[in-house]
N, C-alpha and C positions, 0 to 999 in steps of 0.2 A: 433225253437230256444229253446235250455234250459235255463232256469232262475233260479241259486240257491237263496233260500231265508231262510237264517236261521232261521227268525223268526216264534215264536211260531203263531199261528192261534188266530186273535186277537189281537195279539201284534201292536202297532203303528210302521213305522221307525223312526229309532235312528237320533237324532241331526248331524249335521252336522259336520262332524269331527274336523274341523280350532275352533270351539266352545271352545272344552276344551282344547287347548293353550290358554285360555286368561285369565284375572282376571276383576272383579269385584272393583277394586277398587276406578275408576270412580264414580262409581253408589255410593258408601262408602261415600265417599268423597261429594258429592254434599248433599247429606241426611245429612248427621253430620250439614253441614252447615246451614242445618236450626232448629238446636234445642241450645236452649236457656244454656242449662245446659254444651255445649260444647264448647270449645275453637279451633276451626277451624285453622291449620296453614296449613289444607292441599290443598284446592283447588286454581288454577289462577284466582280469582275473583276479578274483580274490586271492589273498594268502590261502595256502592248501593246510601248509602248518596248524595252523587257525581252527578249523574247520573242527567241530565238536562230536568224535566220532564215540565216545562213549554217552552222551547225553541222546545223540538221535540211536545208538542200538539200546538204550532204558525204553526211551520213547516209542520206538517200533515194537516189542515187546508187550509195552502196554496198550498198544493201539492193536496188535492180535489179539489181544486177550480181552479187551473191550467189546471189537467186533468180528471176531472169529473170520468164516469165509465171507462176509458180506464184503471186507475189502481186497477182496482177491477175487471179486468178478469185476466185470464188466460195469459200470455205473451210471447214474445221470446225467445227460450230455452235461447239464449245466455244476453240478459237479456234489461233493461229498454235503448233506444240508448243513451238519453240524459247524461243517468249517465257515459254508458262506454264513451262517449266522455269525460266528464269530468273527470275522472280518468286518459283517454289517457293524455288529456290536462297537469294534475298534471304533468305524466312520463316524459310529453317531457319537460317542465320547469325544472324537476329536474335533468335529466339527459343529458340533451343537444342536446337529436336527439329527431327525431322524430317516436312518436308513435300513434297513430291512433285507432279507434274504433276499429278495427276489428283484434288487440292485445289483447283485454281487454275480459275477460268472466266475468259476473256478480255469484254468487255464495251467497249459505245460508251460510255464515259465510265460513272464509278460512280452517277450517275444511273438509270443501265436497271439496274443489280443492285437498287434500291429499287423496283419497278415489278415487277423478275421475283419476289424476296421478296413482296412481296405477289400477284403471281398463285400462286403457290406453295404459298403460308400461311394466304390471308386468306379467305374464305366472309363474304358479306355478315351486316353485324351481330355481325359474331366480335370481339374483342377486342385491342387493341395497348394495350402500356403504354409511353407514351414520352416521353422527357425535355420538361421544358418550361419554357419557349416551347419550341415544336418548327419545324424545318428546314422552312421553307413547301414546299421540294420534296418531300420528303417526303410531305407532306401532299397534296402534288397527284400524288404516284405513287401515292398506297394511295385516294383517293376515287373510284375507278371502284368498288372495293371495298366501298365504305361501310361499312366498319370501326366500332366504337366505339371513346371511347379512354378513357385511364384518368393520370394524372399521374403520371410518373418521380419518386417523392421520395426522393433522393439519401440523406436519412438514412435511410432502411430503416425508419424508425418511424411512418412512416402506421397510422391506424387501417384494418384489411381489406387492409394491402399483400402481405401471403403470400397471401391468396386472392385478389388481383388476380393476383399471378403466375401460381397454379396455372391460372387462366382464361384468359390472354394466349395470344395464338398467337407473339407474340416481344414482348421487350422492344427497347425502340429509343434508344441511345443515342451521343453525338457529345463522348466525352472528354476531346480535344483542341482545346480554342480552339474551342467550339460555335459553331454557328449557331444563334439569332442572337446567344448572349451574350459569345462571347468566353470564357468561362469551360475554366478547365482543372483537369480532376477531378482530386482526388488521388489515389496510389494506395491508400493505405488505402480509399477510396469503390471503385475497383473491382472489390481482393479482395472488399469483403463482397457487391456485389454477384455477383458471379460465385458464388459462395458460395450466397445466392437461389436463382438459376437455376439451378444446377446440383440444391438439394434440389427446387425447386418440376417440375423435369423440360422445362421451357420453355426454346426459342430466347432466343438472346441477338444483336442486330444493330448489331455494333463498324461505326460511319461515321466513315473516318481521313482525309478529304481534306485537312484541315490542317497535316498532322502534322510537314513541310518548313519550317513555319514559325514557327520557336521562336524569340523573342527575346530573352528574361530566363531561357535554361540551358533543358538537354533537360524533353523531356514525360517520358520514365521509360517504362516497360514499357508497352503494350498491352493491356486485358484477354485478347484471345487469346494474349498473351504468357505471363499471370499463370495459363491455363489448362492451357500449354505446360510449362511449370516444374514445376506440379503434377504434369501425367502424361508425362514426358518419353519413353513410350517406344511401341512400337508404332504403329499408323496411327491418325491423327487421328482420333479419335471425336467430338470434343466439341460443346460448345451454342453456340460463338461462330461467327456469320458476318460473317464481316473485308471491308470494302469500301476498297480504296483507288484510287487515281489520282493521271497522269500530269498532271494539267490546272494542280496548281499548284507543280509543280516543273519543269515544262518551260514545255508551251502544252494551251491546253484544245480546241482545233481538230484532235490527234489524236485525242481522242476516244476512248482508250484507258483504261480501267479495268479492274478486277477485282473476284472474290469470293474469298476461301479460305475453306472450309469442309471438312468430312465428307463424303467420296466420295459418297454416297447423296443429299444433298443437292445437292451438283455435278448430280449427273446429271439431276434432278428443275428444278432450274432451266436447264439445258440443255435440257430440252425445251422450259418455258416461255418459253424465248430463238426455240425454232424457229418458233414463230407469231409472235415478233415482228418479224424483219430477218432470217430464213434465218442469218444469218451476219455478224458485225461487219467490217468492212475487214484483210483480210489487208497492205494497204499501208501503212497506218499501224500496223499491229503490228509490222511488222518494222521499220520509223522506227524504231518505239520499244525494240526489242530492239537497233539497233546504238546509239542513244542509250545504254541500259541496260551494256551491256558496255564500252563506251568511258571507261565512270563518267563521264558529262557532266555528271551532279548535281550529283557532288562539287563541282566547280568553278561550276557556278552560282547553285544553292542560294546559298550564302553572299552574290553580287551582289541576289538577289533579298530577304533576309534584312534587307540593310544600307538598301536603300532602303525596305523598308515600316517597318523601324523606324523612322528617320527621318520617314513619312508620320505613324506611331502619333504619333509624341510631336507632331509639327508640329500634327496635328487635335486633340488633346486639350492640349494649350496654351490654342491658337483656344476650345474649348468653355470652360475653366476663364474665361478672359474675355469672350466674350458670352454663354454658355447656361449659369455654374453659377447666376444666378437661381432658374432653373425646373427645372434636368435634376442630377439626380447621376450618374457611373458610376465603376465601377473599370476602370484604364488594363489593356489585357488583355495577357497575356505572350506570347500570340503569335497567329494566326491573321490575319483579316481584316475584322474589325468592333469597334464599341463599342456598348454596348445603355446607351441612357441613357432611364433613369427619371424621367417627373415626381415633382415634389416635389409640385405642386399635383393631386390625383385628378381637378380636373376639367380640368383638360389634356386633352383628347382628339385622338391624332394620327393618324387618321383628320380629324377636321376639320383640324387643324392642318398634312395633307399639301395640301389642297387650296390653304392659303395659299403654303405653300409653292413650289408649281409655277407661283403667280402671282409669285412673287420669281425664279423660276427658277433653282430649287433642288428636288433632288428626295433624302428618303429611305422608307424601308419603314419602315410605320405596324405596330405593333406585333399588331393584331389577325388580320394573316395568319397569325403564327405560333400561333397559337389555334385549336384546331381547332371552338372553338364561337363565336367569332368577339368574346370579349367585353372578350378582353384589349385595351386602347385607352387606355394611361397609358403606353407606351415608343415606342421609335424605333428601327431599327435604323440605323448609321452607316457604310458604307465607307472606308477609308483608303488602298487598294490601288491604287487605280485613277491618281489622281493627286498631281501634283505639291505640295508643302509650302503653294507659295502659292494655288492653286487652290485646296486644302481649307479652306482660312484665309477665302478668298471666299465659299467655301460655308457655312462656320461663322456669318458673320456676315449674309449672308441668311437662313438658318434663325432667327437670334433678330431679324430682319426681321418674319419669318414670323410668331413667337410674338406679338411685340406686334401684332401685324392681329387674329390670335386673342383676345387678350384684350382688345384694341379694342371686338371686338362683345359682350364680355359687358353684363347690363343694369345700368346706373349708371355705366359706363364713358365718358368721350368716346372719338369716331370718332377 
């Protein structure tokens, strides 16, 4: 066998190619947020203040004392039983049938279901079709992958969107107060498409991490709800794989998520879980199962509800007064962002983050969520993270920002 090797004698091998298609701006973005001198509007951070650090040290407490060392080894790939029962339990009250433990994967946060999904799904160069702008995590779970992609168009009436489908290895969609736009599908938009996937024979990948955060009246049924009602009987068959988490209705440092799906599926990303972590934290599954039966949501959800409202309208106040120059958006009815659009195309925020971070102000440039990288006319905007008047400070260094930006165009004074 010949083996060519271009490298020099000495030389290491080169990184992994899928490498440099990516960006760094994750990594950007979570650092900023811990310096004092910055005004953070770029990560999906919940409030920290928030965060219920005497209910989860009761909680852990009782969940040693429940199961001593069993939750301090090593566990079931597919994860703590008790909790996936109780998650089942949730699906089936919420959505009318019946779902069952062995629907449920336990998961480090619903982040690694987007990563196990695509090792599962994806063969490089195979097809995703998924809502857009799309969830930059996303995007950076399925690019080991190198996927191609294909645009989610909500109205169903793309030219070649049935034979995108029938091509897609899943569809990928975030109903609920998306990331990055905010926007909240109606249900008319998810029966049809459920409707789609269900003739085209293709996955369907419901991402619900928002769904605790409704401000303007409930989101309404779940496409896997909508699938539920349909076939209310027998064991879950169907094409919807449901990702939710614990990260923004409690805290995200559990790191507790899930998938509900069709047994066959379960079991097929249960293995692809086993080469990733053996095993997610049996200790924070059971946190999270005595959180869970305690109903500590019920009562906190709504604290957590009342303050981001308050944030929503405080930040987009702020914009309507220094940024509707150059930006429009609609005020979102619930979630954790605002996606605001230049009016001007040649707005590019991408350059326009750079000025930013010299005002020390930071948000996410629109072309992450791009998976060809061209989109570069919006901005994603955090409201979650901080205080009414901090966001107000930040609002008004971003149209800082903007005029540096249009400072340098040519004919312009500096």
């Amino acid at each position: 066998m010949v083996i060519s090797d271009a490298r020099q004698p000495g030389e290491r091998p080169a990184f992994a190619r899928w490498l440099s298609t990516g960006n760094s701006i994750t990594q950007q973005f979570m650092a900023i947020g811990g310096r004092a001198d910055v005004v953070s509007l770029a990560g999906g951070l919940p409030a920290a203040e928030l965060y219920p650090v005497a209910a989860i040290a009761a909680a852990q407490e009782r969940a040693l004392t429940r199961w001593g060392t069993q939750i301090l080894e090593y566990g079931p790939i597919e994860g703590l039983p008790a909790l996936r029962a109780a998650i089942a339990e949730r699906f089936t009250a919420t959505t009318g049938r019946r779902f069952g433990p062995e629907n449920v994967l336990l998961m480090t946060g619903a982040m690694q279901g987007l990563d196990l999904v695509g090792k599962a799904l994806v063969d490089p160069g195979e097809l995703i079709l998924s809502q857009f702008p799309t969830y930059l995590g996303a995007l950076d779970a399925w690019r080991p992958r190198m996927p191609r992609y294909e645009k989610l168009d909500w109205s169903l009436q793309a030219p070649g969107y049935d034979a995108a489908l029938r091509q897609a290895k899943f569809v990928y969609a975030v109903p609920n107060y998306s990331n990055p736009t905010g926007v909240l599908v109606s249900q008319d938009q998810r029966a049809a498409l459920l409707d789609k996937v269900e003739a085209a024979g293709t996955w369907l990948l419901e991402d619900d991490p928002y769904l605790p955060l409704q401000f303007d009246g409930p989101a309404g049924p779940s496409i896997l709800a909508h699938h539920a009602q349909r076939h209310p009987n027998g064991a879950y068959a169907g094409p919807v794989i449901y990702l939710g988490t614990l990260s923004k209705s409690l805290v995200p440092g559990l790191r507790v998520g899930w998938v509900v799906a069709e047994t066959s599926l379960i079991a097929t990303l249960a293995l692809a879980k086993q080469s990733t972590d053996i095993a997610s934290s049996l200790l924070t599954q059971a946190i999270a199962l005595e959180m869970i039966e305690s109903d500590f949501e019920a009562q906190h959800i709504p604290k957590i509800v009342a303050t981001y409202r308050e944030r929503r309208d405080a930040l987009c106040a702020a914009a309507a007064t220094h940024l509707s120059e150059w930006f429009e958006w609609e005020v979102p009815p619930g979630g954790m962002f605002v996606w605001m659009r230049a009016k001007d195309g040649a707005i590019d925020t991408d350059a326009l983050y750079t000025h930013a971070l010299a005002e020390n102000v930071a948000f996410v440039p629109s072309s992450v969520f791009d998976p060809s990288g061209a989109l570069k006319s919006a901005m994603r905007v955090n409201f979650t993270r901080s205080p009414p008047e901090v966001l107000v400070e930040g609002v008004r260094r971003l149209a800082q920002a903007v005029q540096r930006l249009l400072a340098e165009r040519p004919g312009r004074a500096a």
